[in-house]
Structures are given as C-alpha cells and as structure tokens.
N, C-alpha and C positions, 0 to 999 in steps of 0.2 A: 512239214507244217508250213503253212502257207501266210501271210502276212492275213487274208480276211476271216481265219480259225483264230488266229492269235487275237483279234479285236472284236471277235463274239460275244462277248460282253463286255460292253466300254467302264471304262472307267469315270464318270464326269462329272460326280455327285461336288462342288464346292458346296462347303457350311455355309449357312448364313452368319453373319456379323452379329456377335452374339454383344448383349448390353456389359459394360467393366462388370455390374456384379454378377451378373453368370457367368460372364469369364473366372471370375475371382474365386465364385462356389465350386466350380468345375475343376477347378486346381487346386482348393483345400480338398476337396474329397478324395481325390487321386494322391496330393503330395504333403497331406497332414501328416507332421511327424518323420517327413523323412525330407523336404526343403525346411527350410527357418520360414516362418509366416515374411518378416519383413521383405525376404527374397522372393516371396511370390507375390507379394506386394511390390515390387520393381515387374517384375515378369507381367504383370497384366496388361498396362499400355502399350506393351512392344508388342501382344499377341495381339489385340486389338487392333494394330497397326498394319500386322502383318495380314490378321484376318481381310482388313478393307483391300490391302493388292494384291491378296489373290484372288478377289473379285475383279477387283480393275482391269488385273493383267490377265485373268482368266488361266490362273497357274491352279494346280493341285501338290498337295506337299507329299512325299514319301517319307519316311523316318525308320532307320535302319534300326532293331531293336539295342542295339548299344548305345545310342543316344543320350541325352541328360531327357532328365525326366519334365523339364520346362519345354522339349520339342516332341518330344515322344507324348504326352496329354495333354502340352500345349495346344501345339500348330499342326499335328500331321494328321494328314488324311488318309492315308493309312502306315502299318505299320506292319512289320514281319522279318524276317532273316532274307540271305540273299534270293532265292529263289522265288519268295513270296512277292517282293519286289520287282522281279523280274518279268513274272508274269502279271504284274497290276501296271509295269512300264507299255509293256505292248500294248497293253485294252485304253489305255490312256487316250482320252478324245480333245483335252484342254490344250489350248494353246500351248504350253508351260507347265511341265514338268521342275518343279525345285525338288533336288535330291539332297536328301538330309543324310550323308553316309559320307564314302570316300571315292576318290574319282573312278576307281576300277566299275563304283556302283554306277553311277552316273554314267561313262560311258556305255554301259552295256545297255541301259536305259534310253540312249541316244541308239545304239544301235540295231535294237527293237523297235522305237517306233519315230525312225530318219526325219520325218518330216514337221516333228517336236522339236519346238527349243527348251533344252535340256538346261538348267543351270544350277551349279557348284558354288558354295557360296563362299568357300576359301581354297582355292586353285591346288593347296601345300596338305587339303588332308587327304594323305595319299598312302600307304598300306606296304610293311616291311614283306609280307609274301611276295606280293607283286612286285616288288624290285627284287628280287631273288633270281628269275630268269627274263633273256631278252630274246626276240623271236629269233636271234642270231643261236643264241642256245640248243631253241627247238631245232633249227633246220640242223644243226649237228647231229642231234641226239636220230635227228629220221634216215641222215644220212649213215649214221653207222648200225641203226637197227631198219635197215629199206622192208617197207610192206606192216612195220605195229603198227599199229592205229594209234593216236595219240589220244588223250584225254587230259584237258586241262582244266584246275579250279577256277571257278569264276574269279578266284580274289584273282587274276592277270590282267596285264594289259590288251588293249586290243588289238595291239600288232602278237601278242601272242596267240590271242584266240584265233587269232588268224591261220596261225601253221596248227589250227588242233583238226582232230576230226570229229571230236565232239566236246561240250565243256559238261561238265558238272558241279554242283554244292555237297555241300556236308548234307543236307536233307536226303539227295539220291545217289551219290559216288555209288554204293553197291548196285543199283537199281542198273545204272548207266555202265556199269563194267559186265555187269551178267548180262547186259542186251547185246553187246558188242559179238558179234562173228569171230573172234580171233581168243585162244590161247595166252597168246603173249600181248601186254599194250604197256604203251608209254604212259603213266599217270605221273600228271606234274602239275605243279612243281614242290608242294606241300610232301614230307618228307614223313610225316606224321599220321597223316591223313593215308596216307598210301600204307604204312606200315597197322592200320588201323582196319584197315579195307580189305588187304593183304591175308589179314587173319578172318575174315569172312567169305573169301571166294579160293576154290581149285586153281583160276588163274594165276598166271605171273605178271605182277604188276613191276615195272621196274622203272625207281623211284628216280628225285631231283632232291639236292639237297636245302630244299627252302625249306625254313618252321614263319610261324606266326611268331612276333616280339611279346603278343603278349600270353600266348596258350603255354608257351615253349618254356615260362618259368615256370608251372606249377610240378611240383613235387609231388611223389607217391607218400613219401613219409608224411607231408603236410596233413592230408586225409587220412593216415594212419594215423594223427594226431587227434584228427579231431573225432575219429569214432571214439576215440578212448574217451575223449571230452566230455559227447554226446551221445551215450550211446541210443540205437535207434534212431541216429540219425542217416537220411538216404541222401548220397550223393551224386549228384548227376554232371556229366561232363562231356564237355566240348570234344569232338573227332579230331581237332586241330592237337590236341594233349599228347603228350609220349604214351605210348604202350602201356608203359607200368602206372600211368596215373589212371588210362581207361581201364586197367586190371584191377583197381585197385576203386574205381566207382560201383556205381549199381546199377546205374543206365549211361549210357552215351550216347549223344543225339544232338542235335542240330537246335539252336535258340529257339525256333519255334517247336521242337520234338520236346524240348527241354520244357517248355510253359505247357503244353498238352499232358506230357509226366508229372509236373509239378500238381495241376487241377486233376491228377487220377491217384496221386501218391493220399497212403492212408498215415503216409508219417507225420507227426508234430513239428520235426523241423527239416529241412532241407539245405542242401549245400549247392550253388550252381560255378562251379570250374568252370568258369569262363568271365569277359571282360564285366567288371562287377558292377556296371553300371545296369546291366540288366536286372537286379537282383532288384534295385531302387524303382526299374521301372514296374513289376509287377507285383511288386511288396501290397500295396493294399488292394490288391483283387484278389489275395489269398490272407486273409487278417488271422484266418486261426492258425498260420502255420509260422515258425518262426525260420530266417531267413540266416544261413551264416554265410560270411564270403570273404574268398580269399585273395584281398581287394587287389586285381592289377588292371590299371587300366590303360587303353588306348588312346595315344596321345595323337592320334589322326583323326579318330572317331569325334574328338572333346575340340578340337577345330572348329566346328561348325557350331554359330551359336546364334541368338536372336537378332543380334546388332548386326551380325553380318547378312541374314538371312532378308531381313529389313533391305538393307543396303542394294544387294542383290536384286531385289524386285523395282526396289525405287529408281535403280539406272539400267534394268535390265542386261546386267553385266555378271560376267565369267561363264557364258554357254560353252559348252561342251562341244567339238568336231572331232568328227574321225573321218578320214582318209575316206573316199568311197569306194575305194578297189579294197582295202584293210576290212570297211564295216560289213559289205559283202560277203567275201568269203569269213570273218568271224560270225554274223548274223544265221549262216549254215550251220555251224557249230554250235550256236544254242539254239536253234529251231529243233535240232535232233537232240539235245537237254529235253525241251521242253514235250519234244513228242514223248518218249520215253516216259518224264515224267518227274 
C-alpha cells in the first residue's frame, strides 16, 4: 500500500468554534449523569480554548476510545480503537495531528503520515505492553527461529515495529495471521492475545511473554459473579484478557467490535472487560441498556488531559520523531496491516 492509497480520503474536517452554550449543551447530552454538572461546567472554557487552536494551528484531535469522556465528546475529531486511528492518522491533511492516546499511538501516526507534526501532550503516557519487548528482543527471537515471519501488536515501539514483518491490532490479529504465507510466525509480544488467537487459527503462533497491566487483572470468576448477579447479562471482552476470561464472556472483540456488539446486543444490561472508562464513554448513546463494569483503569491513558492538551498547542510542544531508517522499515509493517485490513 502505497502512501497516495492510504490518503484517498483525507482527513481535514476542523469543527468550527462552537458558542460556550453549545459547548455546554453538547456535553450535558453526552455526560448528563455520568460527569458532575459543576465538572462540565470547568470543562467548557478549556474546550473552547482548545477549539480556537485547533483552528489557529490548523491541528485535528484523535481520541483513543479509553479516554475521559471530557476528550472523547469534548475535543476529538475523531474517535476509535487502534486501528481506527491509524488509518484516520494517514488521510490526515492538517498541519497537526494531536494524539489523545499513548506514545506507541502517536508514533505510529507520525509514522503514517512523516511529514505531520505529530504531538503528545504528556511525553510519560506510555503503555505496560510496549515496554515488555525491545527490538534487541525481536532480533533474538528471529535469530533463533531464521525464516518466521514476525507479527507484532501495534501497542510496540517503533524500533520494534521495525524488526516485524507485519504489525497488527485486536480488530485484525486473525485476519493478519491467516493472510501470512507461513505455518509457523512470531506473534508478539501480547502473551494473551496470542493465546486468544492461537485458539482460532491451524497455525503455530509462538508467543512473548508481555500482558496489558490493565486486561491482565480481570478474573474468570469476576463474570461468573456477575452472571449470577444478573442474570441475562451479556458480557463482552477485550482480546488482550486470559483465555479463561474470553471463555467465560459472550463476545470478544476489539473497543470498537465491542460498541458495534453493544448497538446489536438484544440484552438489558451489558458488561465491557476492558479499561472502564469506555463504558462512560458510550453510556448514553445506549440509555436503554444498563452498563456494569469491572472498573480498572489505565493510568497512561488518564495522562492526557485538557490543561495539557491546551498547553501543547499553545507552545506547539512534545511532537513526536522517529528515526528515519526505524519509520521506514516500521511504516512497511503497517502498510501490510493495513492492506490486509
């Protein structure tokens, strides 16, 4: 896939600079009942602040679906799990790209579309996956298994994506391992995910021992709790969970598989196994359904917040670089993601 496929349809829509009371209206309808009113009554100045530079600076916001709900219906222009963003980083036509996620998000978004300034608005929200292996890792793992193909999760660094020969998310892992030519492949470094994957494909996937800090507490017994609780309740969970927690849900899928499930499920209440700030984020675009959740949340994700987002634009400060021999050969690694699919 080629850099002029990938920006077939740009990305370039900035909002207009909405009045404080349609700011105001526009965040009680979305966060009535799940912010404090006086809290979105703080929240509106700083969106309105934010709104005027990303006109000025000619920036568009991303917002990774585990977000606080003051950036996710505040400020973002769009909004999705990794993969969603990844393909809205490349069609991106604005000056400025601000990535409301964590740096693995950000870089990859620098590394789709180079010639973006890319910025991160706290340097330190940064992802217990991806410190799990370093591309000193991968050159090991290729030199003792010479000829697998490697496949790595997007949550990596870019010097990892670098040694892969193709990357994938939770959205297409199966999609991306049955396309591969080979029997045997390296899937790394998600230990979870692989064993998750592992039970849907002939192939031998053979794993790295990294989990998510925050998928990797949830319990099978937890959900066996609460069907007892509720019954008729449908559970849906994150790929990143142990074995026995996706054993023990009703779907498994990806943040955005998981809100497509959610608007198709005929159940009253639902459970989303995963960082539970998502549950907050689409709480009332489903009002008949009730929401339970097994609150853990990601303390990299909740890094990024209005004040610094602000900040960020005002001094056009913490952009994003990667190496140009590193963005290169990673940028081959998700163009073959992305053709796949």
């Amino acid at each position: 896939m080629n850099s002029t496929h990938l920006a077939s349809t740009p990305t370039t829509t900035i909002p207009e600079i909405e009045e404080f009371d349609q700011i105001r209206e526009r965040l009680l309808s979305h966060l009535d009942g799940i912010v404090p009113r006086f809290e979105i009554e703080l929240h509106v100045p700083k969106i309105r602040r934010i709104q005027e530079l990303k006109v000025a600076q000619n920036a568009i916001i991303l917002g990774h679906n585990y977000q606080v709900p003051e950036i996710f219906h505040g400020i973002a222009d769009i909004t999705g799990d990794s993969l969603a963003l990844a393909r809205e980083a490349a069609r991106a036509e604005t000056e400025r790209i601000v990535f409301c996620g964590v740096h693995f998000m950000a870089e990859t978004a620098k590394i789709l579309n180079p010639e973006k300034r890319v910025l991160l608005s706290n340097l330190e929200a940064g992802c217990s996956l991806a410190e799990s292996i370093t591309a000193e890792d991968v050159r090991q793992l290729k030199a003792q298994y010479p000829g697998v193909p490697v496949v790595n999760y997007v949550n990596t660094s870019a010097a990892v994506k670098a040694e892969s020969d193709y990357c994938c998310t939770s959205s297409n892992a199966l999609q991306v391992v049955e396309a591969i030519d080979s029997d045997r492949i390296l899937f790394l470094p998600d230990e979870y995910l692989t064993r998750n994957t592992q039970a849907l494909t002939k192939k031998e996937l053979i794993p790295w021992p990294g989990r998510c800090m925050v998928h990797e507490v949830f319990q099978a017994s937890t959900l066996e709790a609460h069907r007892q609780q509720f019954p008729g309740i449908e559970i849906l969970a994150h790929p990143e969970c142990s074995p026995e927690v996706v054993a023990e849900a009703d779907f498994t899928g990806s943040t955005s598989a998981m809100i497509d499930r959610v608007a198709d499920s005929s159940a009253d209440r639902v459970m989303l196994v995963t960082e539970c700030g998502m549950s907050d984020n689409i709480r009332n675009r489903f009002p008949e359904k009730e929401f339970t959740t097994p609150c853990t949340v990601c303390p990299h994700m909740k890094r990024i917040d209005l004040d610094n987002i602000i900040e960020a634009l005002e001094k056009d400060q913490y952009p994003i670089e990667v190496n140009p021999e590193i963005a290169q050969r990673a940028r081959l690694a998700l163009e073959r993601m992305l053709e796949i699919g």
